[in-house]
N, CA, C and O atoms as CSV, one atom per row, in Angstrom:
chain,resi,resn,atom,element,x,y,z
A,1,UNK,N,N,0.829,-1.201,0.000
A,1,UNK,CA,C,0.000,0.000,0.000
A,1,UNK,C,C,0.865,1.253,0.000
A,1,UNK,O,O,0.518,2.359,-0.415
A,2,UNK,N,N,1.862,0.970,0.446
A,2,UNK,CA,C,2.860,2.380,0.918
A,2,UNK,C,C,3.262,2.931,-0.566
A,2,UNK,O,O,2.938,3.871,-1.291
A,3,UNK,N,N,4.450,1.439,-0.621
A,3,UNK,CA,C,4.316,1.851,-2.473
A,3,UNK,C,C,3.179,2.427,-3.798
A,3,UNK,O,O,3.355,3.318,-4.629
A,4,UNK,N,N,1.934,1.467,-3.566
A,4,UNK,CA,C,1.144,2.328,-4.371
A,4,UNK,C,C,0.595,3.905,-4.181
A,4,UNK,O,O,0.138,4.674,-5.028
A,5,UNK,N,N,0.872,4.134,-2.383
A,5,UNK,CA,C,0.613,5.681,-2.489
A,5,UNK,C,C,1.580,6.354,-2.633
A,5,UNK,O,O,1.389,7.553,-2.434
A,6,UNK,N,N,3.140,5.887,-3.065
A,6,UNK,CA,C,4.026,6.659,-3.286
A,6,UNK,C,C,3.792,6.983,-5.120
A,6,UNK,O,O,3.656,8.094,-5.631
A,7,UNK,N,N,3.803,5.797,-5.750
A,7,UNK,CA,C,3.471,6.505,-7.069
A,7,UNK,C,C,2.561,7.037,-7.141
A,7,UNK,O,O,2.608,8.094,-7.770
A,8,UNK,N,N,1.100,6.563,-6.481
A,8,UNK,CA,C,-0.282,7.667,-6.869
A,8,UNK,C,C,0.643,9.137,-6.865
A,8,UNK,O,O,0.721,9.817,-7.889
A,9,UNK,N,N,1.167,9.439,-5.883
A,9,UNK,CA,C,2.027,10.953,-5.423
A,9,UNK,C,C,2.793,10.976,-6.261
A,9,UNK,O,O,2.840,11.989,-6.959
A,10,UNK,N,N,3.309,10.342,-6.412
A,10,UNK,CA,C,4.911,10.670,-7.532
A,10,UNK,C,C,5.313,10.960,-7.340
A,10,UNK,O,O,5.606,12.061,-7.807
A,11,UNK,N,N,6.323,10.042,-5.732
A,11,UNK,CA,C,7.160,10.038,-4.930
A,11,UNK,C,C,7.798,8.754,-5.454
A,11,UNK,O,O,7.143,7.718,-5.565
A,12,UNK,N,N,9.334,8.860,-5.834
A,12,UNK,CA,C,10.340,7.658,-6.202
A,12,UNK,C,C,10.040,7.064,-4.374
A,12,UNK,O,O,9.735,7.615,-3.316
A,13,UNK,N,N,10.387,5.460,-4.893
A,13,UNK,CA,C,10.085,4.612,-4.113
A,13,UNK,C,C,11.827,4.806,-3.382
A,13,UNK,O,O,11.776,4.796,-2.152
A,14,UNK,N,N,12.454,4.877,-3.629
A,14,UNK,CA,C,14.123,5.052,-2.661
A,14,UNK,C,C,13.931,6.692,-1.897
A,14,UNK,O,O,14.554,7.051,-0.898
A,15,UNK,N,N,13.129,7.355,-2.494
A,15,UNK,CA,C,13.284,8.930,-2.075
A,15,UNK,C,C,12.955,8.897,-0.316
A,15,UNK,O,O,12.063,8.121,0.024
A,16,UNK,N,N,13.562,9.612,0.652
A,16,UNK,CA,C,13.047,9.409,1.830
A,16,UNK,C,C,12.331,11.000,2.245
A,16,UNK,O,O,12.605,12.194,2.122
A,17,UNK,N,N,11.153,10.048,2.858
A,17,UNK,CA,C,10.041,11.498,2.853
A,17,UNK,C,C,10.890,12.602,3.866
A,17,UNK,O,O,11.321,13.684,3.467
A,18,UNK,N,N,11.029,12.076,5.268
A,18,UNK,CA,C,11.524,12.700,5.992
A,18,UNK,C,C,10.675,13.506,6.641
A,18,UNK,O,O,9.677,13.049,7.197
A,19,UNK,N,N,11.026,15.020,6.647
A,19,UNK,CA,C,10.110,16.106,7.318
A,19,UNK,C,C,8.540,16.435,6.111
A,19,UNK,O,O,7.533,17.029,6.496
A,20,UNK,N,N,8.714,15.916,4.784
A,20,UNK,CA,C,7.901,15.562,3.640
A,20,UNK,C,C,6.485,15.271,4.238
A,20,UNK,O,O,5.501,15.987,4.058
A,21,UNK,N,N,6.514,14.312,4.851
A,21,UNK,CA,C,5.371,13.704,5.143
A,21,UNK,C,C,4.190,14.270,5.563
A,21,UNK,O,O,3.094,14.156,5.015
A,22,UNK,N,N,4.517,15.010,6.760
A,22,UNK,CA,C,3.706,15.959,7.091
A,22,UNK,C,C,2.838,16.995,6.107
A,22,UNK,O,O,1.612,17.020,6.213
A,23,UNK,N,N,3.303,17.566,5.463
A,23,UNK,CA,C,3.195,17.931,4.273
A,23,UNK,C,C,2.069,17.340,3.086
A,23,UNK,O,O,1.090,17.907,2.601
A,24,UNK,N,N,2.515,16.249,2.887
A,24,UNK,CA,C,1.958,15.356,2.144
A,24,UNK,C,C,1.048,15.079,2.409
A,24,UNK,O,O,0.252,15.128,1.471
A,25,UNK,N,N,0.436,14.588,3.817
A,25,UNK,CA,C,-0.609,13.929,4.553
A,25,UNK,C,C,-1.784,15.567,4.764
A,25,UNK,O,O,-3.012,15.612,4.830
A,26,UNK,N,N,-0.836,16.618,4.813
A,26,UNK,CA,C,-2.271,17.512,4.972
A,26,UNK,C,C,-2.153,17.958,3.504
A,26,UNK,O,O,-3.371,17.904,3.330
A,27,UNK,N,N,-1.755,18.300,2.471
A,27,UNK,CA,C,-1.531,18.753,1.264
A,27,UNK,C,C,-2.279,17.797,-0.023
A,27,UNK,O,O,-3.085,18.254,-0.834
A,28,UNK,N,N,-1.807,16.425,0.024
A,28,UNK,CA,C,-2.046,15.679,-0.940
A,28,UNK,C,C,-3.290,14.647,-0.079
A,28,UNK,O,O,-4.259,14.379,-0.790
A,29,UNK,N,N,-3.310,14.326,0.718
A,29,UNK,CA,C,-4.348,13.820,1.542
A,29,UNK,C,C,-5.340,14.390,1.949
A,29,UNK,O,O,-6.289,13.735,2.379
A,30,UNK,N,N,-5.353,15.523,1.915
A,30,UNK,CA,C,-5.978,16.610,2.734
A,30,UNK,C,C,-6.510,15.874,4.259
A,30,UNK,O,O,-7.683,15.686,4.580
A,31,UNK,N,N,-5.527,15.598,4.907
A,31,UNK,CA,C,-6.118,14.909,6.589
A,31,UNK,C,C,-5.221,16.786,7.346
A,31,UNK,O,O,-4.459,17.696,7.018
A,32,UNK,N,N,-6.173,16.238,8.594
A,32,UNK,CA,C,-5.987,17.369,9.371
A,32,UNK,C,C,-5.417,16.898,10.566
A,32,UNK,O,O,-5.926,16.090,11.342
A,33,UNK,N,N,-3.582,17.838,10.731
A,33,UNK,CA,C,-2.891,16.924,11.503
A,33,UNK,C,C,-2.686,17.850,12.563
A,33,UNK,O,O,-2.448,19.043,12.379
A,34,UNK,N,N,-2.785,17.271,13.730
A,34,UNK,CA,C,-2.725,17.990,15.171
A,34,UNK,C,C,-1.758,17.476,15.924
A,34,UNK,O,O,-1.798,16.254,15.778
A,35,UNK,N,N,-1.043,17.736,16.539
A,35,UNK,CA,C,-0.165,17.417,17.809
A,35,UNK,C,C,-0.341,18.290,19.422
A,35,UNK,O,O,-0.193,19.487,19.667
A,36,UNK,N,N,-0.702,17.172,20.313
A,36,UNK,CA,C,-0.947,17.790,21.376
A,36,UNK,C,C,-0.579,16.756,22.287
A,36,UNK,O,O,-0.378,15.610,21.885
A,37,UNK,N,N,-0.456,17.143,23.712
A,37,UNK,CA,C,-0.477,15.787,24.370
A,37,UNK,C,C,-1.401,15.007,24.787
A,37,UNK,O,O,-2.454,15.369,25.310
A,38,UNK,N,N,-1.036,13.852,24.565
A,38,UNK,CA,C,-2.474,12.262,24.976
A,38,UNK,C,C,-1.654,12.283,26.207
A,38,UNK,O,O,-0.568,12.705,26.604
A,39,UNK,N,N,-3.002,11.428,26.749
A,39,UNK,CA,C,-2.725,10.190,27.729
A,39,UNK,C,C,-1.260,9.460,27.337
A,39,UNK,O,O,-0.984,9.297,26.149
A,40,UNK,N,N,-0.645,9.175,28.043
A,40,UNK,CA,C,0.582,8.347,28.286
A,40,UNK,C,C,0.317,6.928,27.779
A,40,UNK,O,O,-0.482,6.421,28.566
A,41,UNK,N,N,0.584,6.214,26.974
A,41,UNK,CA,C,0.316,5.095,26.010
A,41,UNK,C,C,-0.285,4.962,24.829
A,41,UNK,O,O,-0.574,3.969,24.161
A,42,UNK,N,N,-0.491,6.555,24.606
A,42,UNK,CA,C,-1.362,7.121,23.355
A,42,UNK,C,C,-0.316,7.424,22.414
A,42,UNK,O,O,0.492,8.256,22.826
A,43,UNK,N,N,-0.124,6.981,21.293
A,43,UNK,CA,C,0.899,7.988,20.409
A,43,UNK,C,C,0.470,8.242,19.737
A,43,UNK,O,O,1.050,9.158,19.154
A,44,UNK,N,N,-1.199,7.704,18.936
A,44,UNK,CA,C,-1.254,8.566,17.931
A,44,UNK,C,C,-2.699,8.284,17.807
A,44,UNK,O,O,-2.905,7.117,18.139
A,45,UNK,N,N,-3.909,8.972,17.415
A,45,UNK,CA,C,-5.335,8.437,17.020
A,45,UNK,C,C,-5.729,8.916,15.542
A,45,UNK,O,O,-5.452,10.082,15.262
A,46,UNK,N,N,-6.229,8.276,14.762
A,46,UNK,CA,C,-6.667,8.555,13.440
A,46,UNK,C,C,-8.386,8.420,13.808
A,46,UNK,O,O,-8.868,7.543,14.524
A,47,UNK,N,N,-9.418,9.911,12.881
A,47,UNK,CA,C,-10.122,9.750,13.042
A,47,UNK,C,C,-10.687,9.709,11.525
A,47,UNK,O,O,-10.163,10.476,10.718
A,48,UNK,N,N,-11.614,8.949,11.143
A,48,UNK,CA,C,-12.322,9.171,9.731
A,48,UNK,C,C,-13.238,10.549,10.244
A,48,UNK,O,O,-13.676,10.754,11.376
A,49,UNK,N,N,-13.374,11.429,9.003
A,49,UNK,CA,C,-14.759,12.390,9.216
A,49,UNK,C,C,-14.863,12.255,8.215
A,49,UNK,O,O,-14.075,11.636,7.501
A,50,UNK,N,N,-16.324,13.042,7.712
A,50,UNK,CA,C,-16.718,13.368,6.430
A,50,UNK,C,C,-15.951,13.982,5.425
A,50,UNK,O,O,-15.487,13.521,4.382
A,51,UNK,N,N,-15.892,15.266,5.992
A,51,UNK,CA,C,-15.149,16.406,5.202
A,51,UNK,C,C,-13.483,16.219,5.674
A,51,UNK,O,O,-12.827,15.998,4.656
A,52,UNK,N,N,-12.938,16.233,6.446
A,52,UNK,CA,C,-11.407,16.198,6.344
A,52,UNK,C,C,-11.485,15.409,7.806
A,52,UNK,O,O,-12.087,15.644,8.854
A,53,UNK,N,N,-10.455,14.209,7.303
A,53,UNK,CA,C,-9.672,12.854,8.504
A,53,UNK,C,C,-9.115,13.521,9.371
A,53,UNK,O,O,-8.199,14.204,8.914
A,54,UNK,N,N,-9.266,13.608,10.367
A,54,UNK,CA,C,-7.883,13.788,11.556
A,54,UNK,C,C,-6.993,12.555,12.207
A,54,UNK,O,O,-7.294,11.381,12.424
A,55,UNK,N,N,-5.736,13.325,12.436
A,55,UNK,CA,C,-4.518,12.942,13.072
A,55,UNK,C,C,-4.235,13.689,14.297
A,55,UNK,O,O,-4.144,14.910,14.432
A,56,UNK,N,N,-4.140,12.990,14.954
A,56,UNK,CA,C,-3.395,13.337,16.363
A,56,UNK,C,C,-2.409,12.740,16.971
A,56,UNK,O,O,-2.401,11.574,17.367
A,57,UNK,N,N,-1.220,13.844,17.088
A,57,UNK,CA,C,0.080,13.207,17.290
A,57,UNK,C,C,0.395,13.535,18.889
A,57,UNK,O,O,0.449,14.648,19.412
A,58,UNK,N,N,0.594,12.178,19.538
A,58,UNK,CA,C,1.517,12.506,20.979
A,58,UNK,C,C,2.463,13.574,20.998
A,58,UNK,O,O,3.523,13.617,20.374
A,59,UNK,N,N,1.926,14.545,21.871
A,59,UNK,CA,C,2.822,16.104,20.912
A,59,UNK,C,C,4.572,15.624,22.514
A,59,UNK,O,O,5.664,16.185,22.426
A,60,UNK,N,N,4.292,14.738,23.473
A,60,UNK,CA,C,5.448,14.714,23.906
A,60,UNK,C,C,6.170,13.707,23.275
A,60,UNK,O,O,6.993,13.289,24.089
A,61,UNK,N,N,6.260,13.105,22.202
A,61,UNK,CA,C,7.033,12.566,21.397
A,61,UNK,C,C,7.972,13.137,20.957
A,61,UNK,O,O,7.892,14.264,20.468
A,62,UNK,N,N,9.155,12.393,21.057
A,62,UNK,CA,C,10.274,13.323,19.676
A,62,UNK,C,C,9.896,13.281,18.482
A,62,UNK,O,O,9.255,12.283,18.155
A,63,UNK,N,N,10.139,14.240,17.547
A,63,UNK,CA,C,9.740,14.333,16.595
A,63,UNK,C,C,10.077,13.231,15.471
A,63,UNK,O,O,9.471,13.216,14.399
A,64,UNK,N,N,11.047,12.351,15.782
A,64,UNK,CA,C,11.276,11.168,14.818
A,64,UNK,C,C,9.823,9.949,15.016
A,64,UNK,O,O,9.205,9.224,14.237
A,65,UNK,N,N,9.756,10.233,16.440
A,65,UNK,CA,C,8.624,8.997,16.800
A,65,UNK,C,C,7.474,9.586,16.002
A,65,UNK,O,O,6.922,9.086,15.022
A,66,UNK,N,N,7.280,10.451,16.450
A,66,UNK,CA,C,5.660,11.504,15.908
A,66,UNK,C,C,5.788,11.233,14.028
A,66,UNK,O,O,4.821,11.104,13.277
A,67,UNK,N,N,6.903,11.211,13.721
A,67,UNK,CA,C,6.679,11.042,11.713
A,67,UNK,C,C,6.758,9.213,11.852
A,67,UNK,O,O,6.395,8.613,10.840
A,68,UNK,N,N,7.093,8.587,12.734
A,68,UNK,CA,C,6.505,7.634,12.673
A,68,UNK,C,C,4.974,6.793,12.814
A,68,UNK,O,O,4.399,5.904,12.184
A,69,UNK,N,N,4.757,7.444,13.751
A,69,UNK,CA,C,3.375,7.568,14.219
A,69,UNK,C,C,2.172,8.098,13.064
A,69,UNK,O,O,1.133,7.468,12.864
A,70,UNK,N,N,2.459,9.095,12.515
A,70,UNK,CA,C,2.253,9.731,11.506
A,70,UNK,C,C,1.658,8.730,10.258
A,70,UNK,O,O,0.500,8.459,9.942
A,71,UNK,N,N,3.418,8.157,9.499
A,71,UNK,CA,C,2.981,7.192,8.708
A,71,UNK,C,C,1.895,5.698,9.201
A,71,UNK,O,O,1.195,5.073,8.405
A,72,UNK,N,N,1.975,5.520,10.107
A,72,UNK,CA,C,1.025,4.361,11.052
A,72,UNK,C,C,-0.491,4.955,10.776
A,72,UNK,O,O,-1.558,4.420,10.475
A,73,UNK,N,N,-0.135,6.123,10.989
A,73,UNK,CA,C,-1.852,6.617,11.063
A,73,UNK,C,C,-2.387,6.954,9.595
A,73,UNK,O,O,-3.601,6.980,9.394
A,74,UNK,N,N,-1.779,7.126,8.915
A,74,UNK,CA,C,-1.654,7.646,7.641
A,74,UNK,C,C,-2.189,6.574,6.800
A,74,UNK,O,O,-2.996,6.825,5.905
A,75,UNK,N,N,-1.638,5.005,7.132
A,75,UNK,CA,C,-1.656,3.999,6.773
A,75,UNK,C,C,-3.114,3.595,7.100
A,75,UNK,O,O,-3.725,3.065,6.173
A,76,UNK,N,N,-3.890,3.793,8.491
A,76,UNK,CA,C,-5.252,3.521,8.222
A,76,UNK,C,C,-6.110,4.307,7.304
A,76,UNK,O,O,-7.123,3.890,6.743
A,77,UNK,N,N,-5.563,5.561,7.209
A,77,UNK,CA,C,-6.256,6.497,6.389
A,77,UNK,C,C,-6.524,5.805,4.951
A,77,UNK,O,O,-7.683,5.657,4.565
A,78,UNK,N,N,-5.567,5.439,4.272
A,78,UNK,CA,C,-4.871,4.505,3.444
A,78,UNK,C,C,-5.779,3.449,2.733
A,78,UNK,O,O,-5.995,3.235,1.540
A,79,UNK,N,N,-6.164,2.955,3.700
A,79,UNK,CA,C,-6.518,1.138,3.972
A,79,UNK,C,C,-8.051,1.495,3.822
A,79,UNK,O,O,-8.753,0.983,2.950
A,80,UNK,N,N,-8.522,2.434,4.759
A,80,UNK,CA,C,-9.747,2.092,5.098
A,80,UNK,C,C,-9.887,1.785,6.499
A,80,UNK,O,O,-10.983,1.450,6.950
């Protein structure tokens, strides 16, 4: 799935998104991405809506975990 949403984008499959992602997920996805702090065992919640998906990122995460978290959530968006 990752791969097919990298070409839908026309993102090379070796290219690394990096700080990209973010970007991508509210830009080309149009999801609406928030960071704040959860509950402690929370890192990340994906919500379906009608009009625009939300993301919510464990905002006390480092920021490497949080673009991980990110793609995880991104990935249900994704799927279904």
């Amino acid at each position: 799935a990752a791969g097919d949403l990298r070409e839908e984008l026309g993102i090379d499959s070796l290219e690394p998104l990096g700080n990209r992602l973010l970007d991508l997920a509210e830009a080309e996805l149009e999801l609406q991405v928030t960071i704040t702090p959860l509950p402690k065992g929370i890192d990340g919640i994906y919500e379906r809506r009608p009009r625009r998906s939300l993301i919510i990122l464990q905002g006390a995460d480092w920021p490497t975990r949080q673009r991980h978290t990110l793609a995880h959530e991104v990935g249900h968006h994704v799927l279904g």
